[in-house]
Phi, psi and omega in degrees: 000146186221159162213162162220194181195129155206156213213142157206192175179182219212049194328134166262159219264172178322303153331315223256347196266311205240345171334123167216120200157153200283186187253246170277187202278109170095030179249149194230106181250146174228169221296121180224092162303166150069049170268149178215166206301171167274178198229117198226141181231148185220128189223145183210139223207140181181205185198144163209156177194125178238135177259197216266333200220003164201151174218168166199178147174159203217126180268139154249161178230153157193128158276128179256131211246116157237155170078004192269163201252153194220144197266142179257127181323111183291140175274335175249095138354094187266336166260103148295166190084355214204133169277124202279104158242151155198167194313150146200156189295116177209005187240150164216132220207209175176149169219113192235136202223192090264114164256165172222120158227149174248120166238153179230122195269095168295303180236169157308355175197017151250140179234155176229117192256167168154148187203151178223158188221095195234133163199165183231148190226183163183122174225176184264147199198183194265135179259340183216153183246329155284086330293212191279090174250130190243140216216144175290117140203183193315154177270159200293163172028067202263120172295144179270152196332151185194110190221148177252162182205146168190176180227155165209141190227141218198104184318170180277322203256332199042039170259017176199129175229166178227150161199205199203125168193171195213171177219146223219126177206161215244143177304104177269102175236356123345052172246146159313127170349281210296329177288311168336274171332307178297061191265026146285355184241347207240087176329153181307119175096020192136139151272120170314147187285155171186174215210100160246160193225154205229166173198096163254165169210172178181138169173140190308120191248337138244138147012318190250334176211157213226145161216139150238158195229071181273139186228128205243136195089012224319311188249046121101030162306144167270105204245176160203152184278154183284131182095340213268333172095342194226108159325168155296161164290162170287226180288069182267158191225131171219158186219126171220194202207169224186107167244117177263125213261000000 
């Protein structure tokens, strides 16, 4: 059994004091002195246990969230055409989650992996900018149900391995007012859920050098990670190589 506490927090950064440009799609943010930090307390609990051929384990977390800064409709506007905003500490919240993971020893030299991931989030943000009303809802970009997988084979010498493994994420449409707005990074209803597959390899050809070979995507989809603003790349292959001095 494991638990913790833990506190951080989050100074706002240079952006967030001067900024004058726009922000999301179609906002004007201009400059909000006298931000003070955000604030985070984390507390998290959980269990592992490994065996001769399985191990596993699994955390629940929640974050208690005060202070984080958020953009506000500005009350005297100095540009007309354009909605005007800027920071202020105003959101408070919690992100609370569960992960899990597992391996399984199949042969001496199959493994079978997987981990998985879910949370929810919710802070007060602005719901209406005429005037400025702040509201419970989902936190910006909250990542969606999110699980991994792989097989991986591992030579008897172990200089050379192989595997397979994918990634499996769910349609995240839990968005915040601002993601809602932001449809240059967030599509209208969501970012779609999607399923990709992987094929690596490596080996160790000496002590002193490594080659590896990966072809990321296999089946060349078009995906985007949520929140990220940029599909992925498509069916790609990279090789490298690995010298130790």
């Amino acid at each position: 059994l494991f638990g913790g506490v833990s506190q951080g927090f989050r100074a706002p950064n240079l952006s967030d004091l001067t900024r004058f440009d726009i922000a999301r799609s179609g906002e004007l943010e201009v400059p909000s002195p006298g931000l003070t930090p955000e604030r985070f307390t984390s507390f998290e609990v959980g269990v592992k246990t490994g065996h001769e051929h399985v191990s596993a384990h699994a955390a629940f977390f929640y974050t208690r969230i005060t202070d984080m800064i958020d953009r506000l409709a500005a009350d005297n506007p100095a540009t007309s055409g354009v909605t005007e905003v800027i920071k202020a500490n105003v959101g408070h919240g919690y992100v609370r989650g569960v992960e899990l993971v597992g391996q399984v020893k199949l042969h001496p030299q199959w493994t079978a992996w997987g981990n998985l991931t879910s949370m929810k989030g919710e802070v007060d943000t602005l719901v209406s900018s005429a005037p400025s009303v702040l509201g419970r809802r989902p936190m910006s970009r909250i990542m969606p149900l999110t699980a991994n997988a792989g097989l991986r084979w591992e030579s008897a010498t172990k200089n050379v391995w192989s595997g397979i493994d994918a990634t499996f994420a769910a349609k995240q449409d839990k968005l915040s007012p601002g993601d809602i707005a932001d449809t240059q990074r967030i599509p209208p209803g969501g970012t779609p859920g999607y399923s990709v597959f992987h094929v690596r390899a490596n080996w160790r050809v000496s002590t002193n050098f490594t080659v590896s070979a990966t072809l990321e995507n296999i089946a060349n989809k078009d995906y985007r990670i949520h929140g990220s603003g940029l599909n992925e790349p498509g069916r790609n292959l990279v090789v490298a190589g690995v010298v130790w001095f």
